[in-house]
C-alpha positions in Angstrom: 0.7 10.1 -5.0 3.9 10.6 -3.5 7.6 10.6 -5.3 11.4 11.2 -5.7 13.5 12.3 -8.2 16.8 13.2 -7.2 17.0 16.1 -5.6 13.4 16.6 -4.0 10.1 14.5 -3.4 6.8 15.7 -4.8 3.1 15.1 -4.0 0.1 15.1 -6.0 -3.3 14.9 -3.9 -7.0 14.7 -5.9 -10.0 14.5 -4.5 -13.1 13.3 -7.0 -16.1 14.8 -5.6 -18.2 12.2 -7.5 -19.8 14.9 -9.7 -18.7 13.1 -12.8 -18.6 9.3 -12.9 -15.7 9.9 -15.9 -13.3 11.6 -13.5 -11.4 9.0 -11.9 -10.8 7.8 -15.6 -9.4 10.8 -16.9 -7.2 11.4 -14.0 -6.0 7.8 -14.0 -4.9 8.6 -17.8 -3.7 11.9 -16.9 -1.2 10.3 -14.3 -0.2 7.6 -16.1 1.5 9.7 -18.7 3.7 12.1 -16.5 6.9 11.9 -16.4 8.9 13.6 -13.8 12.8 14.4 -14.8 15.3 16.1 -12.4 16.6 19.4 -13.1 19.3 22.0 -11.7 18.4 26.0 -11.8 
């Protein structure tokens, strides 16, 4: 996954390893609820 908020781009790269058939569930869920906001230091 690749993305923008204002002020930088991010990247999130998973690889399933097929170990566990309930992975790519689970990380589908995980991604679906993050929510990226932009903030100053």
């Amino acid at each position: 996954m690749i993305g923008y908020v204002p002020g930088g781009w991010f990247f999130l790269y998973y690889t399933d390893m097929l170990k566990d058939s309930a992975d790519a569930s689970e990380m589908e869920k995980l991604l679906s609820n993050l929510k990226f906001t932009a903030a100053s230091n």
